[in-house]
Residue frames as a rotation matrix with the C-alpha (Angstrom) as fourth column:
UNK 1
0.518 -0.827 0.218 95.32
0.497 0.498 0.710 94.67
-0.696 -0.260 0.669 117.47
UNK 2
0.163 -0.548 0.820 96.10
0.930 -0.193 -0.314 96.37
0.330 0.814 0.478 114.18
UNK 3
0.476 0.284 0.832 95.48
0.292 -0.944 0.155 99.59
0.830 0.169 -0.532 115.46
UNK 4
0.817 -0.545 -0.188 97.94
0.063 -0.241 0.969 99.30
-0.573 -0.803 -0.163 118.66
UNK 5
0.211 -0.613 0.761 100.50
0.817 0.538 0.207 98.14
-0.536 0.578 0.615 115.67
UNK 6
0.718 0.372 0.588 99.55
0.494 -0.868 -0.055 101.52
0.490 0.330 -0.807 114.09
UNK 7
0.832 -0.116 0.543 100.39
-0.091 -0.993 -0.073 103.51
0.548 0.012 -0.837 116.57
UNK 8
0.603 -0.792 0.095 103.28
-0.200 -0.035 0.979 102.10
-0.773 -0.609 -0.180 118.19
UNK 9
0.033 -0.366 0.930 104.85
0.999 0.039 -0.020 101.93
-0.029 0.930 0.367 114.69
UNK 10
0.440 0.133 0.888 103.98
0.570 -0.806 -0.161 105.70
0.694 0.577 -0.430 114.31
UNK 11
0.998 0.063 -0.030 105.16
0.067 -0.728 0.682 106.73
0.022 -0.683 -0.730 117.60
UNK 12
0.487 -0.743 0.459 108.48
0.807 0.584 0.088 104.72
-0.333 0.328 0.884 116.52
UNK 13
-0.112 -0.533 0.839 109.08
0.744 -0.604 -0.285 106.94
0.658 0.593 0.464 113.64
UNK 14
0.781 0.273 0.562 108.14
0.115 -0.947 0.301 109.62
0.614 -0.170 -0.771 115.59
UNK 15
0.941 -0.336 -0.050 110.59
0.121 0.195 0.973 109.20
-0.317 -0.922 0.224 118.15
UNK 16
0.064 -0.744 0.665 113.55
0.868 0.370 0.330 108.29
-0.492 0.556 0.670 115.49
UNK 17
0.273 0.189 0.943 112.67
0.757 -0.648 -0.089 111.23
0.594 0.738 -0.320 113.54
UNK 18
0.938 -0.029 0.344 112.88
-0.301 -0.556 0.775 113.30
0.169 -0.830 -0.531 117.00
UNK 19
0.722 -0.691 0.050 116.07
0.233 0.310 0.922 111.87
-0.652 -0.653 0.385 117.64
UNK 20
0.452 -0.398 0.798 117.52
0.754 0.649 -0.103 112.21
-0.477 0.648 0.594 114.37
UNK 21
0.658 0.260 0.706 116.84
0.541 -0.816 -0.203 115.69
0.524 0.516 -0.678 113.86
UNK 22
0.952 -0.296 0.076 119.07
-0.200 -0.416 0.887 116.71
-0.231 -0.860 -0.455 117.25
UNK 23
0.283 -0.954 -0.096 122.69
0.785 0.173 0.595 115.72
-0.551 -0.243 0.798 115.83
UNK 24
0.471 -0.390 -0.791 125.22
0.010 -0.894 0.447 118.23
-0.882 -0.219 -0.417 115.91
UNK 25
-0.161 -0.620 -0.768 126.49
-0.557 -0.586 0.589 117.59
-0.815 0.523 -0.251 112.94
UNK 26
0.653 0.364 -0.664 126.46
-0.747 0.458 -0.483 116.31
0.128 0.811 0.571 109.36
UNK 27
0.587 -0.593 0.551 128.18
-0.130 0.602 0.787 113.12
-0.799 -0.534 0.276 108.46
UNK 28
-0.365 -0.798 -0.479 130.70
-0.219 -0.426 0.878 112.85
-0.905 0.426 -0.019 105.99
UNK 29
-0.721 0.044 0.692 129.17
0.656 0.365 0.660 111.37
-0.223 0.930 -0.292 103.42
UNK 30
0.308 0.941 -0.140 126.26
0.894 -0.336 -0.296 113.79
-0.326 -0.034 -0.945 104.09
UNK 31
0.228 -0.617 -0.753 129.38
0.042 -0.767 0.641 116.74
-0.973 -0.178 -0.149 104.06
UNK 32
-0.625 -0.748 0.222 130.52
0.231 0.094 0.968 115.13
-0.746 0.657 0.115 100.34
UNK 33
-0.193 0.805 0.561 127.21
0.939 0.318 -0.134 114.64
-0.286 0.501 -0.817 99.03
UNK 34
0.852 0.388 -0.351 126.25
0.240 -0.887 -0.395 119.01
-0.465 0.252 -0.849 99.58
UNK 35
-0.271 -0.803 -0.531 130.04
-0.380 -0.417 0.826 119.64
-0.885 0.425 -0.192 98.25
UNK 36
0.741 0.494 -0.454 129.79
-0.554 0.069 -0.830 117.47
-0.379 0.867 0.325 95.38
UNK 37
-0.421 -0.887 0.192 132.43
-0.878 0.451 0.157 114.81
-0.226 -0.102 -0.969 95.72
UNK 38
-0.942 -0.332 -0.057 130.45
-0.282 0.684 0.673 112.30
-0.185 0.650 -0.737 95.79
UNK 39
-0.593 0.742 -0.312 127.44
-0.640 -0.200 0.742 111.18
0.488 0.639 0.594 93.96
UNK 40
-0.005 0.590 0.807 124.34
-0.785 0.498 -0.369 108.81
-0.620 -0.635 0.461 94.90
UNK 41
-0.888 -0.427 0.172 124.49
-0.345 0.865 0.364 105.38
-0.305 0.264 -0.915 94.59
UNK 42
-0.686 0.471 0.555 121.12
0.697 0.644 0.315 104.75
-0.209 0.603 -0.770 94.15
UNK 43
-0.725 0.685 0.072 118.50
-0.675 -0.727 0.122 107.94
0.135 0.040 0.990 92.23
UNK 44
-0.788 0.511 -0.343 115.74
-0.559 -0.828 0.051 107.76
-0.258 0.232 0.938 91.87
UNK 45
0.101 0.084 -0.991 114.68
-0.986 0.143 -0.088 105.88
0.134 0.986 0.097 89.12
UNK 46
-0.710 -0.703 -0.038 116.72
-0.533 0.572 -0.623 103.07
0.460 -0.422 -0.781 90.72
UNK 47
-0.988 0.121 0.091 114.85
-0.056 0.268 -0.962 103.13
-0.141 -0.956 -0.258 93.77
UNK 48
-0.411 0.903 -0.126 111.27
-0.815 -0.425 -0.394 102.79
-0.410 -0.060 0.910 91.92
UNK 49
0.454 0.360 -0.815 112.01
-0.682 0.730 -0.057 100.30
0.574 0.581 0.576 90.38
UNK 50
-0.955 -0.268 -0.128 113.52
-0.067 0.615 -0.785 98.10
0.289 -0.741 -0.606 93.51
UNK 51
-0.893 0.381 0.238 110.45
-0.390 -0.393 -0.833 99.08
-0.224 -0.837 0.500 94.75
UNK 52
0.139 0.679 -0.721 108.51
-0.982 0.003 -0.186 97.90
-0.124 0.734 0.668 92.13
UNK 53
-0.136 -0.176 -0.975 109.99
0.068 0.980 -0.186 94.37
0.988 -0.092 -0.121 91.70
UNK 54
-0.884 -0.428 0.186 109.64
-0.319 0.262 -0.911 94.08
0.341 -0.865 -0.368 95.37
UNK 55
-0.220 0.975 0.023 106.07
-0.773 -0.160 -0.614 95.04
-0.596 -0.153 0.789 95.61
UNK 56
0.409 0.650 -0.640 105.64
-0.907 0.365 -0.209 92.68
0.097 0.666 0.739 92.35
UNK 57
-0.512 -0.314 -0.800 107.53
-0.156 0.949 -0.273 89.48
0.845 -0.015 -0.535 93.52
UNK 58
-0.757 0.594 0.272 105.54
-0.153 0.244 -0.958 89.88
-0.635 -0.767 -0.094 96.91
UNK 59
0.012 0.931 -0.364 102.20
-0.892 -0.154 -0.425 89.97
-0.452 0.330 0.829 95.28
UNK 60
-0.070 -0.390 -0.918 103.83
-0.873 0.469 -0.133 87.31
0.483 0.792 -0.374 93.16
UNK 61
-0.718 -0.444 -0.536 104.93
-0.347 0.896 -0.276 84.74
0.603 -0.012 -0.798 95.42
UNK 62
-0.862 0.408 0.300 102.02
-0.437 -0.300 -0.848 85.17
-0.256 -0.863 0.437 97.64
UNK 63
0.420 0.903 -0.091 99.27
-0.859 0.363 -0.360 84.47
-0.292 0.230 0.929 95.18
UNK 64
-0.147 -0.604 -0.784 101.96
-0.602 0.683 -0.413 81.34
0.785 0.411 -0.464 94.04
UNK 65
-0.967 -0.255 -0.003 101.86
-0.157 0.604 -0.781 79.77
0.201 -0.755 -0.624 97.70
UNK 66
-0.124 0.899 0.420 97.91
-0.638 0.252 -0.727 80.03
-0.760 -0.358 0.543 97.75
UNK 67
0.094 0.402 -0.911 97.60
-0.930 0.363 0.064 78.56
0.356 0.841 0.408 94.20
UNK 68
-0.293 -0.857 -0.424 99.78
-0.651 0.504 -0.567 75.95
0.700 0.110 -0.706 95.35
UNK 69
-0.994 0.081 0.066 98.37
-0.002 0.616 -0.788 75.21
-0.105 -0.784 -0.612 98.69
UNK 70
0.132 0.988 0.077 94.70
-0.963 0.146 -0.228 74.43
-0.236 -0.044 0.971 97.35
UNK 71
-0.880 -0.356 0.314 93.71
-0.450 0.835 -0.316 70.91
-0.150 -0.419 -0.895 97.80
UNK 72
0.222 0.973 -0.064 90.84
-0.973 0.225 0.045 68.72
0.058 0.053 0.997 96.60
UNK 73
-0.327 -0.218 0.920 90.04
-0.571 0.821 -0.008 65.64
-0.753 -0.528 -0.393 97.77
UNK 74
-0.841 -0.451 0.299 90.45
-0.156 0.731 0.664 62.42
-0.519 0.512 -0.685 96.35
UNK 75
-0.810 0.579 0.098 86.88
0.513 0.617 0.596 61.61
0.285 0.533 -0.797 96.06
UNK 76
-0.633 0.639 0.437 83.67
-0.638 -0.750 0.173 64.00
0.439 -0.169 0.883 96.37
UNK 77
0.022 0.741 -0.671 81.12
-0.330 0.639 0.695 62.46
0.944 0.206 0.259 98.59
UNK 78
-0.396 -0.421 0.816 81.44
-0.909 0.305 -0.284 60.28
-0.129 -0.854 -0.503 101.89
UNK 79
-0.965 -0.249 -0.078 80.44
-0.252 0.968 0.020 57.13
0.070 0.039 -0.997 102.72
UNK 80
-0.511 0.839 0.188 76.90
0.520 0.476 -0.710 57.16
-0.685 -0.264 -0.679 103.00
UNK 81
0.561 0.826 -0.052 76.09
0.148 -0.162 -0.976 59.19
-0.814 0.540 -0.214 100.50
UNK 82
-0.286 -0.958 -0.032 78.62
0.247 -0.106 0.963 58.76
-0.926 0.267 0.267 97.64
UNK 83
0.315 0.880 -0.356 78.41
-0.204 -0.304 -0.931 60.38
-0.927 0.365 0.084 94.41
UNK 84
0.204 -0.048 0.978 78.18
0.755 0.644 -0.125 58.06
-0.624 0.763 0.168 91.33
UNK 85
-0.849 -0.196 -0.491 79.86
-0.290 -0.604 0.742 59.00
-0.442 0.772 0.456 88.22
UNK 86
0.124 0.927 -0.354 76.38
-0.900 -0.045 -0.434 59.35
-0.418 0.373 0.828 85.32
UNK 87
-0.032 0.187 0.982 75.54
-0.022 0.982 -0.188 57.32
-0.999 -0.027 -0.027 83.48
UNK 88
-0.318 0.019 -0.948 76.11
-0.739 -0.632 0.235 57.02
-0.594 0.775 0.215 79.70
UNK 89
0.171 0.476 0.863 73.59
0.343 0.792 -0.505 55.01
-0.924 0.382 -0.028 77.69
UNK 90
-0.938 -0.343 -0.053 73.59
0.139 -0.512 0.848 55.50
-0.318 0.788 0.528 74.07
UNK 91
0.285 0.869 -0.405 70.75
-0.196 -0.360 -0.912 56.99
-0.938 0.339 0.068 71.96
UNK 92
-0.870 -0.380 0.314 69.84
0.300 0.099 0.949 55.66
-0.391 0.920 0.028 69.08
């Protein structure tokens, strides 16, 4: 199942990428950007570190909803064979 996901994901981009590559022309911002009018909104830098908090609030909230959803029960044991808390005599 992953591996249909795979490649119909890769044939995607492929396709987009094929399509993208065929237009007749730039677009303006693409026209201002090679002149030098106007500037990028987001470098680099920017964009590693979006990436980075993204990657680290997934990872984040993920291992947060498993902590969260762990569950122990009230009482170890069952009904026929329940297990007593020890006993504590004292030693003298």
């Amino acid at each position: 199942m992953a591996r249909c996901a795979f490649l119909y994901s890769a044939l995607l981009v492929a396709i987009l990428g094929i399509v993208e590559s065929q237009r007749p022309a730039m677009w303006k911002i693409e026209k201002d950007l090679n002149d030098g009018k106007a500037k990028l909104m987001m470098t680099p830098n920017v964009l590693s570190g979006v990436l980075f908090m993204t990657l680290f609030l997934l990872i984040g909230l993920s291992g947060l909803t498993c902590l969260l959803g762990v569950q122990t029960p009230f009482s170890f044991g069952d009904e026929k064979n329940p297990i007593k808390p020890l006993n504590m005599n004292k030693q003298y």
